[in-house]
N, CA, C and O atoms as a GROMACS GRO file, in nm:
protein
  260
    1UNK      N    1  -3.314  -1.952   6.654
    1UNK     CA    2  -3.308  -2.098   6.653
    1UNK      C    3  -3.166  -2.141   6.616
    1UNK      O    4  -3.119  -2.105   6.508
    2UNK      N    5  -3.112  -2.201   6.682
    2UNK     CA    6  -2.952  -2.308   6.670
    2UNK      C    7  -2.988  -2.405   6.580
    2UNK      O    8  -3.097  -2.457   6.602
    3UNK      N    9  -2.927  -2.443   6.486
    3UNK     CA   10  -2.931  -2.558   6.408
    3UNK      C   11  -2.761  -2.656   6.445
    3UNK      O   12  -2.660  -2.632   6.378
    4UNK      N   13  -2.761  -2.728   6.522
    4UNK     CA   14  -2.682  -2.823   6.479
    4UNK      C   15  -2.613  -2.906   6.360
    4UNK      O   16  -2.661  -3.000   6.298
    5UNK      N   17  -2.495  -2.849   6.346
    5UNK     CA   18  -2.436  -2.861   6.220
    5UNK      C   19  -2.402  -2.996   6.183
    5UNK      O   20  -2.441  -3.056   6.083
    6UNK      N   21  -2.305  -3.051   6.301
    6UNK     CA   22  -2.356  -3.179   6.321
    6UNK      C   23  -2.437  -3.338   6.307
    6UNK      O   24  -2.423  -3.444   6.246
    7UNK      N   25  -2.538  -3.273   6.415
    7UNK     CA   26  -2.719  -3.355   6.372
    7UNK      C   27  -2.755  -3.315   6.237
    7UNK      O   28  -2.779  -3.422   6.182
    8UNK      N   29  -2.769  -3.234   6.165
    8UNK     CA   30  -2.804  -3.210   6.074
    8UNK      C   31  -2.718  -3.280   5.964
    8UNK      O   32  -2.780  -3.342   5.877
    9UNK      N   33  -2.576  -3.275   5.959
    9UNK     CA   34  -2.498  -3.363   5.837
    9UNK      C   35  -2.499  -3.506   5.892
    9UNK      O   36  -2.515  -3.582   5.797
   10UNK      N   37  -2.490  -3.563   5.987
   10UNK     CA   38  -2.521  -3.697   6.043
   10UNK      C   39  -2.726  -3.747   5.975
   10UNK      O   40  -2.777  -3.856   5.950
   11UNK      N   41  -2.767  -3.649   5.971
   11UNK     CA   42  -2.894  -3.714   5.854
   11UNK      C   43  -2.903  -3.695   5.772
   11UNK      O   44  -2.981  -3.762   5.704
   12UNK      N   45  -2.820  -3.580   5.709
   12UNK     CA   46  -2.845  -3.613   5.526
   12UNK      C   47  -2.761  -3.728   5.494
   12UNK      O   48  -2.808  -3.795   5.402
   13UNK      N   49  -2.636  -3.780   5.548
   13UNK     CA   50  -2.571  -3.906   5.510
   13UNK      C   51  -2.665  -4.015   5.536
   13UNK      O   52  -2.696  -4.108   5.462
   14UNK      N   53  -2.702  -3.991   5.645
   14UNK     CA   54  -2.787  -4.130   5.693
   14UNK      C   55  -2.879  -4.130   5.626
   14UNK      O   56  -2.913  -4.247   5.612
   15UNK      N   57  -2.982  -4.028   5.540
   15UNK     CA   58  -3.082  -4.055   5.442
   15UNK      C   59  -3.023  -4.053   5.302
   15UNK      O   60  -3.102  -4.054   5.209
   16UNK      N   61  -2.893  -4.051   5.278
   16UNK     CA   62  -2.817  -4.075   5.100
   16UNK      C   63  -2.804  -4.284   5.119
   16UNK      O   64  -2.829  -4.379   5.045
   17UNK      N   65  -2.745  -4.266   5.272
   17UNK     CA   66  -2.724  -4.442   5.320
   17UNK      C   67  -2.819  -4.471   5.230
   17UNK      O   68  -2.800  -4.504   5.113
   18UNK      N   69  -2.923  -4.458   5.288
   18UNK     CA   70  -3.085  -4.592   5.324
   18UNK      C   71  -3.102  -4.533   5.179
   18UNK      O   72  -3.078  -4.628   5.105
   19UNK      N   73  -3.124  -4.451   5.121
   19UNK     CA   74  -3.176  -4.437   4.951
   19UNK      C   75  -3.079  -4.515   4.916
   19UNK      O   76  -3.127  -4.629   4.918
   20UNK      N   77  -2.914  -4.522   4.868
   20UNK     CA   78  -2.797  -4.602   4.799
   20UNK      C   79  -2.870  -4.755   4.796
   20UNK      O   80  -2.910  -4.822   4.701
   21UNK      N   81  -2.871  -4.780   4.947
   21UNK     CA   82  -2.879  -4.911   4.957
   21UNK      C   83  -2.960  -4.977   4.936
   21UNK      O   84  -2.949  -5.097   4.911
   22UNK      N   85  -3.117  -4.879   4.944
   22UNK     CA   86  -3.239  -4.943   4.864
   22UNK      C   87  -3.211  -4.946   4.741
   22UNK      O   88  -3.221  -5.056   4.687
   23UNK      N   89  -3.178  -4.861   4.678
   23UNK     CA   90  -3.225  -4.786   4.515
   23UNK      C   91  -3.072  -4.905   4.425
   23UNK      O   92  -3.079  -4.963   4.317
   24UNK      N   93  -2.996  -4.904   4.490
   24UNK     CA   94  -2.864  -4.900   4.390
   24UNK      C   95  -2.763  -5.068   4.430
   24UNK      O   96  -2.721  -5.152   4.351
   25UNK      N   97  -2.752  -5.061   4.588
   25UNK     CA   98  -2.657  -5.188   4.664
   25UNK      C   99  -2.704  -5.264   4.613
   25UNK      O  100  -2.611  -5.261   4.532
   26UNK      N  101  -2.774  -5.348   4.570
   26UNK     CA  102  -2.777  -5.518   4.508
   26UNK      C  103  -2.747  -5.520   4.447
   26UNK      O  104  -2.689  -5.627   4.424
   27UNK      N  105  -2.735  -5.352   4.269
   27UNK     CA  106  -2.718  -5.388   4.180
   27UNK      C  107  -2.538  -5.376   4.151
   27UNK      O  108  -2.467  -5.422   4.062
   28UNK      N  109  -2.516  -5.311   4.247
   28UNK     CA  110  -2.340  -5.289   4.274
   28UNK      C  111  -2.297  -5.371   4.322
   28UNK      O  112  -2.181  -5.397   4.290
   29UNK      N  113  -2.361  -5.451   4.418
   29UNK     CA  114  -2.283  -5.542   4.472
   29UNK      C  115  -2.224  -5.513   4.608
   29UNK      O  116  -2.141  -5.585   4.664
   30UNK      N  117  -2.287  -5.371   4.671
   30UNK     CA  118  -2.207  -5.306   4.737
   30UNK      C  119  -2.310  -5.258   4.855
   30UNK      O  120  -2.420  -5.211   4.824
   31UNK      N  121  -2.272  -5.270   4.980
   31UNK     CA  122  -2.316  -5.191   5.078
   31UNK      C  123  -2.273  -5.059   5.146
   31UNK      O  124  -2.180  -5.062   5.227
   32UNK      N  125  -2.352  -4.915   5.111
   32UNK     CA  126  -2.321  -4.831   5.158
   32UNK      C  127  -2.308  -4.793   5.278
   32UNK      O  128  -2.398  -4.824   5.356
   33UNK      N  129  -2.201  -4.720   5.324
   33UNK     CA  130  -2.229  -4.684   5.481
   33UNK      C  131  -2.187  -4.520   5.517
   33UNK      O  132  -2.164  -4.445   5.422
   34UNK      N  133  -2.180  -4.476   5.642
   34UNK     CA  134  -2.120  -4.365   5.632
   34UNK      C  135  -1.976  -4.366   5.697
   34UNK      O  136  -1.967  -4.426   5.804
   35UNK      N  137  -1.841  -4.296   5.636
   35UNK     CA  138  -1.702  -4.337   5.697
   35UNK      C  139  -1.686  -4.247   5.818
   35UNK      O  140  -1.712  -4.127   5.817
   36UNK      N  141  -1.647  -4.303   5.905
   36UNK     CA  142  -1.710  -4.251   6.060
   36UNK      C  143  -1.528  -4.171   6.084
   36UNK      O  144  -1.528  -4.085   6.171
   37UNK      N  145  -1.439  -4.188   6.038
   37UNK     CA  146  -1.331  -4.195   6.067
   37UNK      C  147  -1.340  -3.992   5.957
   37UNK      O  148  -1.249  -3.916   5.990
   38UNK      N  149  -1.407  -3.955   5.885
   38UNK     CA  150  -1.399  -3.871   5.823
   38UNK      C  151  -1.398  -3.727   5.854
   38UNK      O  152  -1.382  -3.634   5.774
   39UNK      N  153  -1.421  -3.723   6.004
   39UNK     CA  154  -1.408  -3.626   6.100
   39UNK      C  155  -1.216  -3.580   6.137
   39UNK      O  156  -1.148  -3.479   6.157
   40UNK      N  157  -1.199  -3.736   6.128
   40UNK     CA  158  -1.041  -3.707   6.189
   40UNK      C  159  -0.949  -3.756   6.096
   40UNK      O  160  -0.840  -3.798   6.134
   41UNK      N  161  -0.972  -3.756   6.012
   41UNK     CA  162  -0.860  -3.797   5.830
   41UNK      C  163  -0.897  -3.703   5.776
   41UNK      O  164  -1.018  -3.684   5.778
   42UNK      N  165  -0.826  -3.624   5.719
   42UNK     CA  166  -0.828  -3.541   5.584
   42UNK      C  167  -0.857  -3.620   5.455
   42UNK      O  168  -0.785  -3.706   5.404
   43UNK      N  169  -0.963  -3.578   5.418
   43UNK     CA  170  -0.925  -3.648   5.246
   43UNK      C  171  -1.029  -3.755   5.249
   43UNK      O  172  -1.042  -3.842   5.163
   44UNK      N  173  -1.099  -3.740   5.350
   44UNK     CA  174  -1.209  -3.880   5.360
   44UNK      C  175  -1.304  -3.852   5.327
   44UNK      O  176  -1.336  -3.744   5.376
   45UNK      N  177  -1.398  -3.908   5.243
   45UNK     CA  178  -1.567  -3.856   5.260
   45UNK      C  179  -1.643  -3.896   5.331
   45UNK      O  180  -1.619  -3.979   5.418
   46UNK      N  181  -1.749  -3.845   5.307
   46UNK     CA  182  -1.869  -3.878   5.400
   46UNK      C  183  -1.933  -4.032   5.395
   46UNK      O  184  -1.988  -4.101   5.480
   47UNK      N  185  -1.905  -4.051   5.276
   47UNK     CA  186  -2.011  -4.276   5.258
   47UNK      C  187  -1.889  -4.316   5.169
   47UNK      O  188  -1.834  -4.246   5.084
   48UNK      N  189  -1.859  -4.435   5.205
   48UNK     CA  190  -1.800  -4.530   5.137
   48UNK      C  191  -1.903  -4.667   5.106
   48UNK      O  192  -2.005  -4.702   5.167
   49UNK      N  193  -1.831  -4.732   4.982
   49UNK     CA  194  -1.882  -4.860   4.928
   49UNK      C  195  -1.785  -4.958   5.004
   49UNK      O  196  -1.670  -4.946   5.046
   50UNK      N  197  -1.873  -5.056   5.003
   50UNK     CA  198  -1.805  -5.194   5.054
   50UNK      C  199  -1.690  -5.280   4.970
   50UNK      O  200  -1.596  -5.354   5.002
   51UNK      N  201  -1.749  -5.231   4.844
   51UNK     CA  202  -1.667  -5.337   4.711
   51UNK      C  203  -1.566  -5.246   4.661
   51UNK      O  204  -1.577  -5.135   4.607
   52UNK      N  205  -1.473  -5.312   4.690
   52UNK     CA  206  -1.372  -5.252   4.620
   52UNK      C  207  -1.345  -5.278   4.487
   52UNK      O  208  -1.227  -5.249   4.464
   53UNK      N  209  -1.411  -5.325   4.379
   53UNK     CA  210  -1.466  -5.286   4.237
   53UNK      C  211  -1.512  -5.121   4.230
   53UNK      O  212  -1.479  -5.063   4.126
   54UNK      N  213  -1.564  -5.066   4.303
   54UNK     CA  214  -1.613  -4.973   4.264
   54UNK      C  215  -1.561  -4.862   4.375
   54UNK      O  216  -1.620  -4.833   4.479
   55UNK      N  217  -1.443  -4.812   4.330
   55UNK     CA  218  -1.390  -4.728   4.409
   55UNK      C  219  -1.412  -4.573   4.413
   55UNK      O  220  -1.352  -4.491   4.343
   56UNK      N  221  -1.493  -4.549   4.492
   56UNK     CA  222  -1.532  -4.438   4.460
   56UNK      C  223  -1.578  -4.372   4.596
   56UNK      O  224  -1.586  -4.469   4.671
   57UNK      N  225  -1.613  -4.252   4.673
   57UNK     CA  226  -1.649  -4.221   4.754
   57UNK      C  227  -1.759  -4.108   4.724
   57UNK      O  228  -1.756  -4.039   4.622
   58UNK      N  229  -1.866  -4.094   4.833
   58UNK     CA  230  -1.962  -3.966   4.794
   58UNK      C  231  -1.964  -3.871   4.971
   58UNK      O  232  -1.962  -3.899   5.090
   59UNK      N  233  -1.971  -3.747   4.879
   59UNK     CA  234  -1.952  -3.622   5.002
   59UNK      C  235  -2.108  -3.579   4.988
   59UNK      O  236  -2.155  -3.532   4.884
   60UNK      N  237  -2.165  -3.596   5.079
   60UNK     CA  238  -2.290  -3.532   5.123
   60UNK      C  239  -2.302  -3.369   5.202
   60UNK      O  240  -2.251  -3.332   5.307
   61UNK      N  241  -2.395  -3.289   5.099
   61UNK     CA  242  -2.426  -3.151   5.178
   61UNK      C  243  -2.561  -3.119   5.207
   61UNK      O  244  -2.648  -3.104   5.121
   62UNK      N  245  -2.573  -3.113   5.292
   62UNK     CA  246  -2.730  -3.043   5.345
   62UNK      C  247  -2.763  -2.891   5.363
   62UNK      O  248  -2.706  -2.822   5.448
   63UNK      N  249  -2.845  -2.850   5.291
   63UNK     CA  250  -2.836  -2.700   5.254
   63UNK      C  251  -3.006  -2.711   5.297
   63UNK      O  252  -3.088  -2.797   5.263
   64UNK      N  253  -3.028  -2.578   5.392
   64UNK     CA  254  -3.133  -2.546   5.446
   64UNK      C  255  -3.229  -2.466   5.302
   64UNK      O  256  -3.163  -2.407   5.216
   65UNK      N  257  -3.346  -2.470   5.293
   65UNK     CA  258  -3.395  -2.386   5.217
   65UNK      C  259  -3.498  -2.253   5.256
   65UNK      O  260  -3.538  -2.178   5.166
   0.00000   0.00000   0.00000
């Protein structure tokens, strides 16, 4: 079986998104997303915040079990 390395990190970000933004964005002030540009910049992570109060970035890993 092939696992797409890919598809596979394109949904653990996309399921850290939708948890952040339920669980945490109203109370930050902040809408999470994923930084799409992080493929072709060095030094970028995987989700950025909207507010720049809270500067911070998160790197998402998906580890098979």
């Amino acid at each position: 079986m092939t696992i797409n390395s890919r598809a596979k990190g394109k949904k653990g970000e996309l399921e850290v998104v939708r948890l952040l933004n339920e669980n945490v964005g109203v109370e930050l002030a902040c809408v999470f997303s994923r930084e799409l540009s992080q493929t072709q910049e060095k030094g970028k992570a995987d989700i950025k915040c909207t507010n720049p109060a809270w500067d911070f970035e998160i790197e998402v890993k998906r580890y098979g079990s």
